[in-house]
C-alpha positions as CSV (number, residue, x, y, z in Angstrom):
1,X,19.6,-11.9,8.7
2,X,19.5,-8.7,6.4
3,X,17.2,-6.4,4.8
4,X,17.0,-8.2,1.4
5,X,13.5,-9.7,1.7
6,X,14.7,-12.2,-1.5
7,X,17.9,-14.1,0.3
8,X,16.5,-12.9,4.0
9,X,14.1,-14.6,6.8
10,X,14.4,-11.7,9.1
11,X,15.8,-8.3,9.1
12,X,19.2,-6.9,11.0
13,X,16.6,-7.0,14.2
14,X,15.6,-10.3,13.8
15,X,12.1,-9.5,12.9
16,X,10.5,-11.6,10.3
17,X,9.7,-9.7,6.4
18,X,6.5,-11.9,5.8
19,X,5.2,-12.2,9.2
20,X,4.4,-8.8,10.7
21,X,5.6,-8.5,14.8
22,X,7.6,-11.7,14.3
23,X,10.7,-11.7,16.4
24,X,12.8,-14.3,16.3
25,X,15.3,-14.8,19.1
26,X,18.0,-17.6,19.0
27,X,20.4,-19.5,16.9
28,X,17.9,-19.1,14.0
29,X,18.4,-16.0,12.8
30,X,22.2,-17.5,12.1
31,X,23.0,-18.5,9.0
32,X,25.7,-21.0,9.9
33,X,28.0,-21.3,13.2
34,X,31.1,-21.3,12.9
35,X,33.4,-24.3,14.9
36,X,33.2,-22.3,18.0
37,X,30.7,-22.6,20.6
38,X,27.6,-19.8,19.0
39,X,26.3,-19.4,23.0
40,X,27.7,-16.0,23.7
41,X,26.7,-15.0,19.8
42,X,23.1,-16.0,20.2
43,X,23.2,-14.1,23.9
44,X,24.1,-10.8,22.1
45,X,21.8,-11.3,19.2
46,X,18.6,-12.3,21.8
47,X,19.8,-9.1,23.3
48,X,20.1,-6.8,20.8
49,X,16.4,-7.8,19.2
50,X,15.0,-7.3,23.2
51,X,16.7,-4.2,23.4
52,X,15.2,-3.1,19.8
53,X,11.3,-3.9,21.0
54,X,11.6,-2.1,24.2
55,X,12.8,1.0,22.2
56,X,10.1,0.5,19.9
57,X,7.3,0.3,22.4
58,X,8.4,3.2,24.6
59,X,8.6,5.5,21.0
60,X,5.0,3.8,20.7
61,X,4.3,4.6,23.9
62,X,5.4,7.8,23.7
63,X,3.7,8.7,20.6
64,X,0.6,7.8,21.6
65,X,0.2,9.0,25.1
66,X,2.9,12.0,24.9
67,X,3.3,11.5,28.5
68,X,6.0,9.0,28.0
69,X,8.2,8.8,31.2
70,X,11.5,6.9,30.5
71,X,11.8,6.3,34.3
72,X,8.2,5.4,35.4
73,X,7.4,1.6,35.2
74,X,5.1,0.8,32.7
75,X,2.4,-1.8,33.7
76,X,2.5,-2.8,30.1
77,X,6.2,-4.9,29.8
């Protein structure tokens, strides 16, 4: 997990660099686990790579309608 395409599957988001719109959500994006249970580690990275598309598709959204409406459910997610 880094931005070094050469020693890197997927960026700090946890999208792939070959694969274009390739998220990857789980204990792959870890590089080892430590002796401790990873569950709570995966849970945050899942999390943080959910949160990171729906920010991305609302500044999409937002871009290309310029009626975005933070607060109005979209149909679309």
């Amino acid at each position: 997990m880094g931005n070094n395409t050469e020693t890197n599957v997927v960026n700090r988001w946890g999208f792939s660099h070959e694969v274009p719109n390739l998220g990857i959500l789980g204990p792959l994006v870890m590089g080892t686990s430590g002796a401790r249970n990873p569950t709570l580690t995966v849970q945050a990275l899942s999390w943080r790579t959910a949160e990171y598309l729906c920010e991305q598709l609302a500044l999409d959204c937002w871009i290309n309608t310029r009626k975005f409406n933070p607060y109005k459910r979209s149909r679309h997610l």
